[in-house]
VOKETOR-709007 format. One record per atom (N, C-alpha, C, CB): residue in one letter; y, z, x. Coordinates in steps of 0.02 Angstrom, whole numbers, plus 50000, padded with zeros to 5 digits. Each point is the difference from the previous one (the first is absolute). Glycine has a CB too. Layout:
REM VOKETOR-709007
AYZX;...
END
This chain:
REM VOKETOR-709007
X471764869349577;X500345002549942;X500055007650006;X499604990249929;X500845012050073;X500155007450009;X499955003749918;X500914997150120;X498705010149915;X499615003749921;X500715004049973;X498455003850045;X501314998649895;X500485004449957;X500335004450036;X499384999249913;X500175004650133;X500175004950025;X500504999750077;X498885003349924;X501064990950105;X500404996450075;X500834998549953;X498624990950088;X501285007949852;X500634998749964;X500655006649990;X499074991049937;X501605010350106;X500115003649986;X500804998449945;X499075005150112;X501094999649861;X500304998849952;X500785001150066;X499015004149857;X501654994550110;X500694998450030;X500065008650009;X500604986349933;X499085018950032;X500315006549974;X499665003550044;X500264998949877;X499244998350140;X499475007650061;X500464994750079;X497915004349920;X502454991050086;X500275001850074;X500325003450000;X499954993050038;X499835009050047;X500695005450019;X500164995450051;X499735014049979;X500944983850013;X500634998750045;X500255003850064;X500274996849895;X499995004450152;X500125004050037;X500694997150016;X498815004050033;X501835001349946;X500464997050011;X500275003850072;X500154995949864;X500334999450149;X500465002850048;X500465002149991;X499704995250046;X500725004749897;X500565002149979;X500355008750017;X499534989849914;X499845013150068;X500225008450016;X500144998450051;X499375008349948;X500334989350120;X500185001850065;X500625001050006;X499224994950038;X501164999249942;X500594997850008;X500415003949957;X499624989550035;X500385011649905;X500255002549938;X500425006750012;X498964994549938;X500285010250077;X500215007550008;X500315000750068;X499045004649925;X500754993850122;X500715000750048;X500575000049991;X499534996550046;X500594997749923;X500944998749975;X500035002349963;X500354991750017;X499335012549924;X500305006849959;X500285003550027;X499375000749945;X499915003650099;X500155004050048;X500745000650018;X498904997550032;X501304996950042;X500524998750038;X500454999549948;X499514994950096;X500515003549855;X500794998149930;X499905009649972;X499754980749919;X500005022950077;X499925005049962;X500275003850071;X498954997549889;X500725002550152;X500395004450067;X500624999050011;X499134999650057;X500904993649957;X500754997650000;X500625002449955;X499344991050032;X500395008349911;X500555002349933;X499945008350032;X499674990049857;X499885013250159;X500095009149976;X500425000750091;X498415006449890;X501484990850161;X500474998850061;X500735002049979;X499254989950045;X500775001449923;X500805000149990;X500375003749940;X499844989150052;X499735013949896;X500235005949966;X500195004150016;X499564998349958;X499925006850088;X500385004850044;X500255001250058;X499565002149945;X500534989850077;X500335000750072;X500874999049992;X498774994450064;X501715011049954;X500395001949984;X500564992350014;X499475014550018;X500564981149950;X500334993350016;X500654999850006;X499224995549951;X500965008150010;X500845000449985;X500295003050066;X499955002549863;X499675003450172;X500285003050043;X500064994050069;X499525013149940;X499994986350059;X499734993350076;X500634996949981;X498444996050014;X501664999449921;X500344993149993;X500615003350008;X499304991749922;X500815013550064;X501115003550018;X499975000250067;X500415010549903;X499134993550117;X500114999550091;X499924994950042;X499675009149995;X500054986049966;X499934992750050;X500714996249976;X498444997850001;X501795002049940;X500674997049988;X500465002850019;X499704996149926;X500505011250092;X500255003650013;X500144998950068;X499625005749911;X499934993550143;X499914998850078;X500214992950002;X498995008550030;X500824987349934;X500334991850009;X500674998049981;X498944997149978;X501205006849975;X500835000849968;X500255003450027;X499944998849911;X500185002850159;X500335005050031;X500554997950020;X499165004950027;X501344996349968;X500444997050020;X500414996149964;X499415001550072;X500284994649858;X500264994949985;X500525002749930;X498884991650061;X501425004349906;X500375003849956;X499545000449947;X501134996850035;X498144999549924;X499575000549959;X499545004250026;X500254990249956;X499915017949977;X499445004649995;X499935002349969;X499945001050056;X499404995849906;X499685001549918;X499675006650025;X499664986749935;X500535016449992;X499645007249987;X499835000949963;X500375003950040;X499074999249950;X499585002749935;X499635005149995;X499964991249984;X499815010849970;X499635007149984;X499064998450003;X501225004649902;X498494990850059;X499364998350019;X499624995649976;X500075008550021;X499514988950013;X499804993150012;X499335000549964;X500644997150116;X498905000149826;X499205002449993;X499864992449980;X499885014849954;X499584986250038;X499514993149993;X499685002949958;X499864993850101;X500065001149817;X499745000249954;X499374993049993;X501205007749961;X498234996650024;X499594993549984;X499804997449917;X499495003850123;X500544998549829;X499964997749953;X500194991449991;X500145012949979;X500454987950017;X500414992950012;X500255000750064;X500374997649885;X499455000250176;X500095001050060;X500764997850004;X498724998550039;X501885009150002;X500405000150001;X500215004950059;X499904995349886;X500815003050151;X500325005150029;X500535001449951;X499704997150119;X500165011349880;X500655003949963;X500495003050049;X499265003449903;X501534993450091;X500375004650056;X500425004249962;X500044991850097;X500035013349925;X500495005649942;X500585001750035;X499035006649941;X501564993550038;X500645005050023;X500084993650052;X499765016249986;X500564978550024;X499854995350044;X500784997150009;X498614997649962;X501795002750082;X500705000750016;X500174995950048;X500025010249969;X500064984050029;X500224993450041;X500665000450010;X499214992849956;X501155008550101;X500834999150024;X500284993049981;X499825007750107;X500994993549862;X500094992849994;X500024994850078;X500705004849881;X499224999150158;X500054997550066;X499664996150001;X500265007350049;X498944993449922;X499344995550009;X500214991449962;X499015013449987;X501434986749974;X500154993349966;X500904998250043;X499115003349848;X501065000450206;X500624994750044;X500535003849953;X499434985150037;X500635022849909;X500564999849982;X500155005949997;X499964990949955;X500675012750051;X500385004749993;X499655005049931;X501104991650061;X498885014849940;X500055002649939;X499295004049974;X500914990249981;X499075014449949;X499575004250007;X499334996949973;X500895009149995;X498514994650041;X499284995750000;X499684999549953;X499855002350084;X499854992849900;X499614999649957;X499495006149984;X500254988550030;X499735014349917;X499265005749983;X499484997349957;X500725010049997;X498794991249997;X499514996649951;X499675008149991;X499744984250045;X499965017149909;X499675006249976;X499164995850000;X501225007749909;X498684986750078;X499334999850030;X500124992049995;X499165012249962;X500224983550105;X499824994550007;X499444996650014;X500825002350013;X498824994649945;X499284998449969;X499954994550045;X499945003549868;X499514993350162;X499854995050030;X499404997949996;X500735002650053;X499154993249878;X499364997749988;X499574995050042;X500485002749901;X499114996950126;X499594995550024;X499514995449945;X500095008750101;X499824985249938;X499604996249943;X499414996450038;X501084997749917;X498604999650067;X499554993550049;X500034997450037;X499834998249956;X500084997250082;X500054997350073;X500274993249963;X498935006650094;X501624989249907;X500254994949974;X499934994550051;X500735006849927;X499144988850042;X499664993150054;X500884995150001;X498144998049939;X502175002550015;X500574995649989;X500695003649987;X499154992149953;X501405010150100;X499724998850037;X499695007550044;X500704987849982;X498995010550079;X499535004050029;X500265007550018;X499524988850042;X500155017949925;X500175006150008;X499775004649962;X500784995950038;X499465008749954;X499935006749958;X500724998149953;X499315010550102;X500604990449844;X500684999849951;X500045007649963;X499874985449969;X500665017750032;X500055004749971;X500614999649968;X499285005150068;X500805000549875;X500575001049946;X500415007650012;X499214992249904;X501415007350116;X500525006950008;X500035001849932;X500824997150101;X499145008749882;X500195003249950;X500455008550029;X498814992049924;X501725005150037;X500505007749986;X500594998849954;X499825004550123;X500635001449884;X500505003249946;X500664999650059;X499065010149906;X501434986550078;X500715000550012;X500525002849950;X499674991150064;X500625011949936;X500665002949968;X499605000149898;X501334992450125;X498125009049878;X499784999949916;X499494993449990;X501305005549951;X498894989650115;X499664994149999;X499514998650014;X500674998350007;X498725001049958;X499514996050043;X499934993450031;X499655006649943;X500094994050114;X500224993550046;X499214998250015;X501375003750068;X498334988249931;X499314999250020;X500054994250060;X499465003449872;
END
């Protein structure tokens, strides 16, 4: 029969979790990651890589600048000028004064990233 004192109550264990191990790393790496792609100049990279692949062709989007917002995780494109060429037609290009590209969750159905366009045509908002 075990005494009063061999009896311990649920509140004096200590547990030893594993969780931090794992935990604070992937802060870490998600907190580095986000301050990376904040100030790594994206807009410039992504014009000169579209820029070098569209060479030649009659589609060539232009714009003023590209940032990544994390609040509600989003690409903002500003001053953003698509040729009517890029849609097969004659005539003057499309302008947008800014274009929102919300990101959402990882969607199982069906399988991807789903995101929502947001901008302004001729007074219009378009989603």
């Amino acid at each position: 029969m075990a005494t009063a004192s061999e009896i311990q109550s649920l509140d004096e264990i200590q547990y030893k979790s594993k969780i931090k191990v794992y935990v604070y790393p992937l802060i870490i790496g998600l907190l580095f990651m986000m301050a990376f792609l904040n100030f790594y100049p994206i807009g410039t990279e992504l014009k000169g890589f579209i820029k070098k692949n569209l060479k030649g062709s009659a589609c060539n989007p232009d714009w003023n600048d590209i940032r990544i917002e994390w609040l509600l995780p989003k690409l903002v494109i500003s001053d953003l000028t698509l040729p009517a060429s890029c849609m097969g037609k004659m005539g003057d290009p499309l302008k947008f004064s800014h274009v929102t590209v919300n990101f959402h969750l990882i969607s199982f159905s069906p399988i991807g990233i789903p995101f929502k366009i947001d901008t302004e045509m001729n007074a219009q908002p378009l989603t």
